[in-house]
C-alpha positions in Angstrom: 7.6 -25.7 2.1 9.0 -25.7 -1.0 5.9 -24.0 -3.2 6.4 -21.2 -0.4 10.0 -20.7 -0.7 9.4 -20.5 -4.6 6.7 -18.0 -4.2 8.9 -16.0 -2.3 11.3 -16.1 -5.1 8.4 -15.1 -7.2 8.2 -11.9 -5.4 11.9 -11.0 -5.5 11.7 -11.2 -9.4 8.4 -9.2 -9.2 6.7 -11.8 -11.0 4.5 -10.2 -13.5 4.7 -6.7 -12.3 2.1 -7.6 -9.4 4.8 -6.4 -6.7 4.3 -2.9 -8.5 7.5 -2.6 -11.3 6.9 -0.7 -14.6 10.1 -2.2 -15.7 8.2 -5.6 -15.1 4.5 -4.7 -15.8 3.5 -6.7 -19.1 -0.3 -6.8 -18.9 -2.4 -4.9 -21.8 -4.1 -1.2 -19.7 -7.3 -2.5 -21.2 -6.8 -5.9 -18.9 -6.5 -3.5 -15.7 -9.7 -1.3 -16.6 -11.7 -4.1 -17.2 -10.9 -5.6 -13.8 -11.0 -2.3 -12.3 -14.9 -1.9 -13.3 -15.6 -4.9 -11.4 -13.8 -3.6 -8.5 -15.9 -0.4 -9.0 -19.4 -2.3 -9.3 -17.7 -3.7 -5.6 -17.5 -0.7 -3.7 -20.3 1.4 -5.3 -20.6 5.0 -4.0 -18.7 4.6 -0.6 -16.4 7.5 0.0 -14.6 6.5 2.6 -12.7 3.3 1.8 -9.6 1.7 3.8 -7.8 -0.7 2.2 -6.4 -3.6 4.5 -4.5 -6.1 2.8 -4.6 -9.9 4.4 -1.2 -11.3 4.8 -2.5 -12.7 8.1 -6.0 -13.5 9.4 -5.5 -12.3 12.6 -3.9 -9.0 11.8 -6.2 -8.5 9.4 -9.1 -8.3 11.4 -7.8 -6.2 13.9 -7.4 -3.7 11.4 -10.8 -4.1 9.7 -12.3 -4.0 13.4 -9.9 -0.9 14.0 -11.1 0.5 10.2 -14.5 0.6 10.7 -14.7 1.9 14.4 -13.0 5.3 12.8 -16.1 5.2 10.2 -14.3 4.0 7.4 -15.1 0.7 5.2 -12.6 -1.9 4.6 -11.9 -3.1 1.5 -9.8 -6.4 1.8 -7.4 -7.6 -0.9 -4.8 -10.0 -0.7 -1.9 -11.9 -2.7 -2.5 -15.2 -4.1 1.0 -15.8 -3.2 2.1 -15.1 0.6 0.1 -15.2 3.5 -3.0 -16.3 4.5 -4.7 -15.5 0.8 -8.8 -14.8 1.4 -8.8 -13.7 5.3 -10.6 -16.2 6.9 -13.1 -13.5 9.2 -14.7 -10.6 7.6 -16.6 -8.3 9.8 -20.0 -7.5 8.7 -19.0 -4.3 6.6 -15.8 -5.6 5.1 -15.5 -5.5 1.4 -13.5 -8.6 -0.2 -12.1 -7.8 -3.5 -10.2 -10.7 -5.3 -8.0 -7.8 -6.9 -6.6 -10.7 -8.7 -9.1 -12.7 -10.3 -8.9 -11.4 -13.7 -5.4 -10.4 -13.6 -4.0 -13.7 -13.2 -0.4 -12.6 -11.5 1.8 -15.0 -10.0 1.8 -12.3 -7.2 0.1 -9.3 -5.9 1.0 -6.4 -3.4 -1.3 -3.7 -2.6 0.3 -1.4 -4.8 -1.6 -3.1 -7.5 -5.5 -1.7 -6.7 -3.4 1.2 -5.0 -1.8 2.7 -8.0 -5.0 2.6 -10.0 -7.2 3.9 -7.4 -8.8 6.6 -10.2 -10.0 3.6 -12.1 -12.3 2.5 -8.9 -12.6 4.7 -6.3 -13.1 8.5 -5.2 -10.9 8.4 -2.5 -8.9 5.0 -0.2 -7.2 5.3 2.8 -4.5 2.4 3.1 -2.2 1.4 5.1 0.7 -1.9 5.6 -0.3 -5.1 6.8 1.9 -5.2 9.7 0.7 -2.1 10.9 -1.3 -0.8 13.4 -3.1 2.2 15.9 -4.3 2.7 19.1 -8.2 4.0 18.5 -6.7 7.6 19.5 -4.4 7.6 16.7 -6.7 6.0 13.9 -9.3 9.0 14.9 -7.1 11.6 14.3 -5.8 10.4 11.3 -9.1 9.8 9.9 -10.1 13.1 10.6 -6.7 13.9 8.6 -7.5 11.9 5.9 -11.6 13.3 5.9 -10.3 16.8 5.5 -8.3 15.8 2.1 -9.5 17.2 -1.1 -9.9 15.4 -4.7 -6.5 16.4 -6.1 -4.5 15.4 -3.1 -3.0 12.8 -1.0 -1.4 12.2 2.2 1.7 9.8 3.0 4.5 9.0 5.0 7.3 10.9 4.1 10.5 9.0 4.5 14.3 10.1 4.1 15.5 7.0 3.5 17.3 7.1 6.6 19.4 9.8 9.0 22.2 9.3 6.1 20.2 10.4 3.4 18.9 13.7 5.6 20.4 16.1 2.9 20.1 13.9 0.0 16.9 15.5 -1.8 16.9 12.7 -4.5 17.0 9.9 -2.1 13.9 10.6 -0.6 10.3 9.5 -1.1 6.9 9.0 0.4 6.2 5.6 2.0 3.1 3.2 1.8 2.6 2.3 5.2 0.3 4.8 5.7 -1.6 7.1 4.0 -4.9 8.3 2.0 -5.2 9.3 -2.0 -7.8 10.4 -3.9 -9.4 9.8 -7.5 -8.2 13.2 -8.7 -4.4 12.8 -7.5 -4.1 8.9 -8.4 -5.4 10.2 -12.0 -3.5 12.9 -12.5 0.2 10.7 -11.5 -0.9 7.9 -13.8 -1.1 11.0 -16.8 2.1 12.1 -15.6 4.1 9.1 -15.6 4.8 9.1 -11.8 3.0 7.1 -8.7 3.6 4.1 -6.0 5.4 2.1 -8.4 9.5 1.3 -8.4 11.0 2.5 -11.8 8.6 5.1 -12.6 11.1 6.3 -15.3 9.6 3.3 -17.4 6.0 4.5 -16.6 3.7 3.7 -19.9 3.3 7.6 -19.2 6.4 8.8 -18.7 8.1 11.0 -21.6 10.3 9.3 -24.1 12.5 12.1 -23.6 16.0 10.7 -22.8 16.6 13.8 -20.8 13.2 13.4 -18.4 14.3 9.3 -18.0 17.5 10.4 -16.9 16.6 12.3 -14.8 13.5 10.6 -13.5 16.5 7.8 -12.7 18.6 9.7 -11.1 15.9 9.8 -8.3 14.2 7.4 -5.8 13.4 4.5 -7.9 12.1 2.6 -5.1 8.2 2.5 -4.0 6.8 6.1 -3.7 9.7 8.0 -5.0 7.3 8.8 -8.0 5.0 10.2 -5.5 8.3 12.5 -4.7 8.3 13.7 -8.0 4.9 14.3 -8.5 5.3 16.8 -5.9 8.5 18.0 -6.5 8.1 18.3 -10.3 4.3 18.5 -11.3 3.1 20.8 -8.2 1.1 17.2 -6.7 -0.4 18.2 -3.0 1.0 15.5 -0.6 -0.1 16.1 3.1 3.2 14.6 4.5 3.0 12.2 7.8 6.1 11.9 9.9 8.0 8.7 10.1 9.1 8.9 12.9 5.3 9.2 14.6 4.8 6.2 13.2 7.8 3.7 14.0 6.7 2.4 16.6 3.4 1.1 15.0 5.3 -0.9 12.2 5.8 -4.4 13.3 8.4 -5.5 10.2 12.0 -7.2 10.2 13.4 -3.8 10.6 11.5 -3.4 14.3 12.9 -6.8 15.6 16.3 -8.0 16.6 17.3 -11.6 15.4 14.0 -11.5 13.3 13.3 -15.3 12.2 12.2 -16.2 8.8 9.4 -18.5 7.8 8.0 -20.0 4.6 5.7 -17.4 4.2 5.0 -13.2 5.9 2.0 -14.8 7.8 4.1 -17.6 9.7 6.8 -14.8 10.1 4.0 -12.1 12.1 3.1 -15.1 14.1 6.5 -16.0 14.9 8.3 -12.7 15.4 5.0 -10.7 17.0 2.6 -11.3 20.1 -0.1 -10.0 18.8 -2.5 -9.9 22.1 0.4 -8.7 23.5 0.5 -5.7 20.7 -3.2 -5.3 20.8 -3.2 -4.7 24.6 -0.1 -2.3 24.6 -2.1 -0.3 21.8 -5.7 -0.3 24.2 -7.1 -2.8 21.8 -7.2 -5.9 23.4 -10.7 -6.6 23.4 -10.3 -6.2 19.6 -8.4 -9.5 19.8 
């Protein structure tokens, strides 16, 4: 118990910058490039990649099940610190990456291989652990995320909540579901923005104390880059409705009295039914 309770401290102080932090990121770009050609050589020339990161087994291959029905490939990361680490089931098409091996990070979140998709990858759907569609809903959004073109993305768009409705600079896009592209993920990494928190200390971003400023003065928090990408750089972001989507997200936010665990794999066994989920959603002889 106690390892786990001290990992999850590791992730509050986002250990190494594996949570996805510029103010914490420490590793050398050359470190990331040369893990990202082995994560490259992985996927080879497959244009349609999903990535489904393992927090737990079970989840997790409901969603690669779910992944490659709609025609897509999973690629299956996880973080050496929480969860269930290598999923213990792979379906036959499943890709495991061990995004970590030669990154060595105390911890690792998906916005990791996600904010340097352009170094590996022409184009990744992605989408949160804890989430999950019926097969009606993954088809349509795969046919959403088919019709994007190198250059752009597609995300959740989130307010931040019915208080910040009117509050432009509190808004951002959100990772739980979504699709990018080589051509958009290179073209935030060159301008200093992307899925990382603190984007105003982006190795990219200007040194201009008048751009950090205001680069601070927005969302700081996980997608707000993608926000000003958009906002400020003319980025194409296919926006997807939070709202559509609630009801999918099985998190702490979704459940009253929600009980904490050692770890976020104990906690979706604890806190979720997943048969239960699976036959609500039509997918119960996924499970």
């Amino acid at each position: 118990m106690e390892n786990n309770l001290q990992g999850w401290q590791l992730a509050k102080t986002e250990a190494g910058g594996g949570t996805g932090n510029w103010r914490a990121f420490k590793l050398p770009m050359e470190t990331v490039e040369r893990a990202a050609e082995k994560w490259k050589a992985e996927v080879g020339n497959i244009d349609k990649l999903w990535l489904c990161w393992n927090i737990n087994s079970r989840w997790c291959l409901l969603q690669q099940k779910l992944v490659s029905e709609a025609g897509w490939v999973p690629v299956v990361g996880w973080d050496p610190n929480c969860g269930d680490g290598r999923p213990k089931v792979l379906i036959a098409d499943a890709i495991p990456i061990d995004f970590n091996q030669d990154l060595g990070l105390p911890v690792l979140f998906m916005h990791f291989p996600l904010e340097f998709a352009f170094l590996w990858c022409e184009k990744l759907a992605f989408w949160h652990s804890d989430f999950l569609l019926s097969r009606q809903e993954i088809l349509t959004v795969s046919k959403r995320f088919e019709a994007i073109k190198d250059g752009e993305m597609a995300a959740v768009f989130s307010y931040g909540g019915m208080r910040n409705l009117l509050q432009r600079k509190k808004h951002r896009y959100f990772e739980l579901l979504g699709c990018t592209t080589r051509g958009a993920s290179h073209d935030q990494f060159e301008k200093g923005c992307g899925w990382w928190r603190h984007y105003a200390n982006h190795i990219n971003s200007p040194d201009d104390m008048t751009e950090k400023l205001k680069r601070q003065s927005y969302c700081s928090d996980h997608g707000g880059g993608i926000f000003y990408w958009e906002k400020f750089f003319g980025g194409k972001v296919h926006a997807l409705k939070e709202r559509e989507y609630a009801a999918n997200h099985f998190s702490i936010n979704t459940v009253k009295n929600y009980k904490k665990a050692s770890d976020k794999s104990a906690e979706m066994d604890i806190n979720f039914d997943l048969n239960q989920i699976a036959l609500n959603l039509g997918l119960g002889d996924l499970v």
